[in-house]
N, C-alpha and C positions, 0 to 999 in steps of 0.2 A: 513496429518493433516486435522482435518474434518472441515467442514465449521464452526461449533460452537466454536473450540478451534483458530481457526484463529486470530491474532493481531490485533484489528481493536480498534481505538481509541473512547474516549467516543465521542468526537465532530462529527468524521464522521457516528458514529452512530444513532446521534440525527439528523442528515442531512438526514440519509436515511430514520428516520420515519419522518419527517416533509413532506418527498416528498411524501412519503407512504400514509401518514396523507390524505396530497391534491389530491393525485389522487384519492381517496378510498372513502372521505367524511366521515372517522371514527375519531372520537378524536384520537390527538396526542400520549396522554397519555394511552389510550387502546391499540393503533399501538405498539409503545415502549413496554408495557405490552407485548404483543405475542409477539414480535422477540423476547425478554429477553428469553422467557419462550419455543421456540419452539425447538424442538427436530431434531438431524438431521434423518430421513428415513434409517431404517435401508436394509443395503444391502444386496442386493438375495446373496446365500452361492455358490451357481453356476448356469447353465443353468437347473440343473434338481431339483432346488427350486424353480419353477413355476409351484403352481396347474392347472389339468387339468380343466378345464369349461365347461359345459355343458350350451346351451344357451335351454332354452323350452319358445317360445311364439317367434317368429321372425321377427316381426313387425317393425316399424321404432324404434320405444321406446328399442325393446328390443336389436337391432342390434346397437343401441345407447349404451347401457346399455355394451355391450359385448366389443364391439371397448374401451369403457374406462375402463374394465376390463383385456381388453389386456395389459396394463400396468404391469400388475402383475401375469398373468398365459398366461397359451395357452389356446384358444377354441378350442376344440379337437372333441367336437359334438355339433350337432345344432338339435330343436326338430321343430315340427308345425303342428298342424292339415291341413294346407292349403300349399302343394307341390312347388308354386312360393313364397311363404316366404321362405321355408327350402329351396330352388334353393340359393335365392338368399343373405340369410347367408350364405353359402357352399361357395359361391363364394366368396363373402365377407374376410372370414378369412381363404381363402387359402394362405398357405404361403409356399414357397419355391417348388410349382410345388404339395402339400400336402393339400387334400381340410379334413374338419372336415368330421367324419359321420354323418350321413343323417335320421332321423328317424320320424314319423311320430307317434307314441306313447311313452311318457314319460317316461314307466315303462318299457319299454326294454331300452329305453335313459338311464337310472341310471345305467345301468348293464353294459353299455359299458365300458371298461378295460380304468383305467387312470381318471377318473371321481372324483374328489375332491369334487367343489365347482356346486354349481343350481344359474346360472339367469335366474329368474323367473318373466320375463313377457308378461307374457298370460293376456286375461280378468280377472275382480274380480271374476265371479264366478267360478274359477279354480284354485286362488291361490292355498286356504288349501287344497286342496288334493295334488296337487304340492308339495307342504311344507313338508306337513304329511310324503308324500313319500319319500319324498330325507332326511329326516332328517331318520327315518326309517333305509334308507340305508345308513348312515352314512355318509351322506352329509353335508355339509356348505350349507349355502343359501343365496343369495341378494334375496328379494322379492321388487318388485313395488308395490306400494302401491294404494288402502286404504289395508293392509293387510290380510284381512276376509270380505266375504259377510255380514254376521252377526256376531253378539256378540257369539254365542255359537260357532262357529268354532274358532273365538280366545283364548274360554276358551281349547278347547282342543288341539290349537297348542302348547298354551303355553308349557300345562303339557308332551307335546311330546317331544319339544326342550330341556327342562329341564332335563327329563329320558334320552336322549339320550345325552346329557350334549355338542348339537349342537352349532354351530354358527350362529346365525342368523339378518341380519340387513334388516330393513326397509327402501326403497327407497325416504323416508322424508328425503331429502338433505339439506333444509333449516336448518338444526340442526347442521349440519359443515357449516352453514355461519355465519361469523362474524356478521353481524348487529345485524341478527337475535337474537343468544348469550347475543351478549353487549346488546339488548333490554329486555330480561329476567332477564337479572342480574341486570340492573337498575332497574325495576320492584320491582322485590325478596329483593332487598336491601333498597325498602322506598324511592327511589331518586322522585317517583310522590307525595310523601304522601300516605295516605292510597286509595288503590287501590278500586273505583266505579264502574266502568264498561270497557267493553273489546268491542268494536266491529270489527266483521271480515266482512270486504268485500268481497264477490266474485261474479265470472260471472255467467251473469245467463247462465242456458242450452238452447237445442236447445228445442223449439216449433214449430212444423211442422205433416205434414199426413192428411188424411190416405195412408199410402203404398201398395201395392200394391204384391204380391209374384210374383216371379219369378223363372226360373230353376236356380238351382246349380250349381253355376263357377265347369269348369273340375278341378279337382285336390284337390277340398274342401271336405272335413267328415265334413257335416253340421251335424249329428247328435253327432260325438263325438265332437263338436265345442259348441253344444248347452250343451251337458253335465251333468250336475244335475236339470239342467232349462228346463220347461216344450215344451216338444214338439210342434212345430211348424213349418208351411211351410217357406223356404229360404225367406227372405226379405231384401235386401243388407243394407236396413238403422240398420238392425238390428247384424252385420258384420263388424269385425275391427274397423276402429277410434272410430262411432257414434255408439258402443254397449255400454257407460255407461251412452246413456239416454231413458236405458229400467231397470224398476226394477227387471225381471228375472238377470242381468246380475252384477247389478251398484245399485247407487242410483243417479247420476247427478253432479252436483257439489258439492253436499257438501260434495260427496265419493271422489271427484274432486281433485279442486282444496281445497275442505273444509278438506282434510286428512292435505295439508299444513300447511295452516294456524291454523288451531284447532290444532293443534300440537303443534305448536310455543303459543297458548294462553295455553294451560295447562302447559308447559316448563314452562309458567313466574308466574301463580298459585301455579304451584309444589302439584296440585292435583289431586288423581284417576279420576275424575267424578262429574260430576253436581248433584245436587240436585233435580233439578227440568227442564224440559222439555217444553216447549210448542211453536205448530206451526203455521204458518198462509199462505196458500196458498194465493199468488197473481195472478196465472195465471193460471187455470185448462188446461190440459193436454188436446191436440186433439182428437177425438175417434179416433181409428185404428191407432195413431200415435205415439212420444214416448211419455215414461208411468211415468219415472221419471218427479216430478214438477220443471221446470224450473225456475219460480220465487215465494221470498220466503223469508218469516223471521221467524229466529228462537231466544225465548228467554232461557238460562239457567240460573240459578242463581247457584252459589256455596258455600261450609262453607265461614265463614263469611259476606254470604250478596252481594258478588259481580257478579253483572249482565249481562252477556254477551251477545252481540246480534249479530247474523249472518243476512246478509242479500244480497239478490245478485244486480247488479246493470245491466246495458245493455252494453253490452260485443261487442264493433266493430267486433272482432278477438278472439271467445274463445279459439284458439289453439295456443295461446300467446299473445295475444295483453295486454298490459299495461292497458293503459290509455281509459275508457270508454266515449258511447255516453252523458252521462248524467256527466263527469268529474270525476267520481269517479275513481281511483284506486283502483285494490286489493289490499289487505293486510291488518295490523292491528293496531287497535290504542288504544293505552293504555289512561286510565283517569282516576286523583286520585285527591286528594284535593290541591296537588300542582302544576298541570300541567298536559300534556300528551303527550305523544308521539307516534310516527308514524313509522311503518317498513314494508317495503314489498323489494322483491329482488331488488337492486340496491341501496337502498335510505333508509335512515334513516332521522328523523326530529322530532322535540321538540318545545313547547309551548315557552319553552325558553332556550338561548344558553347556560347557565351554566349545566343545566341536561347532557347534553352530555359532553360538557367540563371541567367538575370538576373530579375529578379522583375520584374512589370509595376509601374509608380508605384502609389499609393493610387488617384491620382483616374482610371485608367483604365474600358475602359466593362467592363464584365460583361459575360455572358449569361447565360439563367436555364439556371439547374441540376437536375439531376436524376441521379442515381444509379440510380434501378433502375426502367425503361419500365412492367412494368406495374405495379410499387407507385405510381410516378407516376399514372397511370390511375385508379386506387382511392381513391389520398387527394383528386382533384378529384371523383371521384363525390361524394364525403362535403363536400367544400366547395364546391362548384359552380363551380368557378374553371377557366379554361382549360388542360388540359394541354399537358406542353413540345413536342407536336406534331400542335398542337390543328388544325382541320379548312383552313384559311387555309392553314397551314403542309401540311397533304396536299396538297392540290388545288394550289398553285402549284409544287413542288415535283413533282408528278408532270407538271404541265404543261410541266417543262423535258424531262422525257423522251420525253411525245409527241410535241414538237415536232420531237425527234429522230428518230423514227418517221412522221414523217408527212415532212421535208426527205429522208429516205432513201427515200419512195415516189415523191416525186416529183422529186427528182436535179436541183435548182436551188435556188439561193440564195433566201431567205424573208426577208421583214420586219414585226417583230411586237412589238405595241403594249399590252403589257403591261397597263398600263392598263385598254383595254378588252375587251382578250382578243379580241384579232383579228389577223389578219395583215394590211398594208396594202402597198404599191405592185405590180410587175409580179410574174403571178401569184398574186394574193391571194385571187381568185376561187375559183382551182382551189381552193388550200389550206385556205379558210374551208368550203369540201367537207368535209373532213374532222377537222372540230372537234367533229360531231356523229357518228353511225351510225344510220344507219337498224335498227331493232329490230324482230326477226320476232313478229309477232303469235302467240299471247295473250302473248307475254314483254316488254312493253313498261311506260310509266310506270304505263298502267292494270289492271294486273296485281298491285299493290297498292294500287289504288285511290284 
């Protein structure tokens, strides 16, 4: 008997969402709502209904990424341009005396026998061809996210994923968190009033250099590591963690932590794309050091009028830290003519306690649910059905953030037309410049053929 059909009385059921309720800080009547509504996981059919995994990018994130993927397949190969990453995934997910193979280029990685699903994370400027490739070869994919360098590599992963009728999910996990969810759907449903503005917190980047080059750890292909991005001698600031505060590689945080949260702001919009653009740098970039602007405010505005503002704050701990030097938190706060509210991971909050605590009507709208990012990932592998942050939802979505990175390179107001994925009136020309990148040979589209 599965857990759902199980006996369980209405009383003892209201007992376990009130605890649920208090431990979580989610209204009762939301809690209630999911258990009602949640599904039991459907069960593997035997030991040989676990795809194989291929991990490419073997970093802490992605060895992260893989370990919670082991849930539901084998890692059966591990990829890296850099020999003490692939080492020591290898080691990692050896299991029963059986270590994964070992590869150091991707495109022999796909070919390896057994190969279902791509976790992909590698740098940003690696994803799309990653992507491109594994879906090509008839891959599934998790990609880390921001999902694309630019706006024109998302337009044509999309049309890849799609021809080749892939699976593919965005490592924006905040889309299976509850709060997150019940803060859109509050949103979407009028529970502020009519919705004024959006502001997204984040941290700011690093500000530091000039660096200094140095030789080439043993073991590293700093050139196929550098990749589509322009030649350059080895400079380690510019190498694993701190490569997304070089615009060759990133854009900073708003490719950041801003893929997050600007994700969860158009989730509660339920729109393509802003309107309108415009940047203002705070802190100019060091000479010789990183190149992305670490601090920074961005305005969009969207159809009907609503303002959103990014802005980053000073970050004790960009590599998690909460709670900043100046008190701010990341995350995001909604404001409408009847209040606002507040979500970032952990914590939900409101103007006032009924917004949260009044249940939404029956007939309000939904959004689709999800609970746990990569178990989400694995049950559309098996059903071929779009995940909750399915390739549309990357690619438009990181596109709110380029456009943030590109209004801040060129320090004037933008207007862009979502639609067709262009910027149009004064200055357009410039901007549609840099919708694409030019890609250093052999690291370009024909590089996977």
């Amino acid at each position: 008997m599965s857990p759902k059909t199980f006996p369980v009385s209405r009383r003892a059921f209201l007992q376990r969402c009130a605890a649920l309720a208090a431990a979580s800080g989610l209204p009762a009547w939301w809690v209630e709502r999911e258990l009602s509504a949640a599904d039991v996981p459907p069960a593997l059919r035997s030991a040989n209904d676990r795809p194989g995994i291929l991990l490419v990018g073997c970093g802490g994130m992605g060895r992260g990424d893989a370990q919670n993927a082991s849930r539901f397949g084998e890692v059966i190969a591990v990829c890296d341009v850099d020999a003490g990453h692939v080492e020591a995934a290898a080691k990692q997910f050896t299991r029963d005396g059986k270590a994964p193979a070992q590869f150091r280029d991707f495109r022999q990685a796909l070919a390896h026998p057994g190969v279902d699903a791509v976790i992909n994370a590698t740098p940003d400027h690696w994803h799309t061809l990653i992507n491109l490739a594994a879906v090509r070869a008839g891959k599934d994919v998790y990609s880390e996210k921001p999902l694309t360098l630019t706006i024109d590599e998302g337009r044509r992963l999309v049309r890849a994923v799609r021809e080749k009728r892939a699976v593919l999910q965005t490592g924006t996990q905040q889309r299976s968190d509850n709060r997150f969810r019940l803060a859109c759907e509050l949103v979407r449903n009028g529970r502020l009033g009519r919705l004024q503005q959006v502001t997204v917190y984040l941290p700011a980047g690093l500000r530091a250099g000039p660096f200094a080059p140095s030789p080439v750890p043993a073991g590293l292909d700093w050139d196929f590591y550098l990749g589509q991005a322009p030649k350059v001698e080895y400079v380690k600031e510019r190498c694993h963690t701190t490569f997304r505060y070089w615009l060759d590689y990133s854009g900073g945080t708003i490719t950041d932590w801003g893929a997050h949260h600007n994700d969860i702001a158009r989730w509660a919009l339920g729109q393509d794309g802003p309107l309108t653009v415009t940047g203002k740098v705070l802190a100019e970039p060091i000479p010789g050091g990183y190149t992305a602007i670490s601090e920074y405010e961005v305005t969009y505005t969207w159809s009907g009028g609503v303002r959103q503002v990014v802005r980053t704050t000073t970050d004790d701990n960009i590599f998690g830290g909460v709670v900043n030097k100046d008190g701010q938190r990341h995350g995001i706060r909604f404001e409408g003519t009847e209040g606002w509210l507040w979500v970032t991971r952990g914590d939900i909050e409101a103007s006032r306690e009924e917004i949260l605590s009044t249940p939404l009507p029956a007939g309000a709208e939904r959004l689709e649910a999800s609970a746990d990012h990569m178990g989400n990932f694995f049950a559309c592998v098996r059903s071929r059905r779009d995940p909750i942050a399915h390739v549309e939802i990357g690619h438009r979505s990181a596109s709110v953030c380029h456009l943030a990175t590109i209004a801040l390179q060129l320090r004037r107001p933008l207007t862009w037309d979502s639609a067709r994925e262009e910027f149009t009136g004064e200055g357009a020309a410039e901007a549609n410049a840099h919708v694409a990148r030019a890609m250093r040979p052999p690291y370009d589209y024909g590089f996977i053929g």
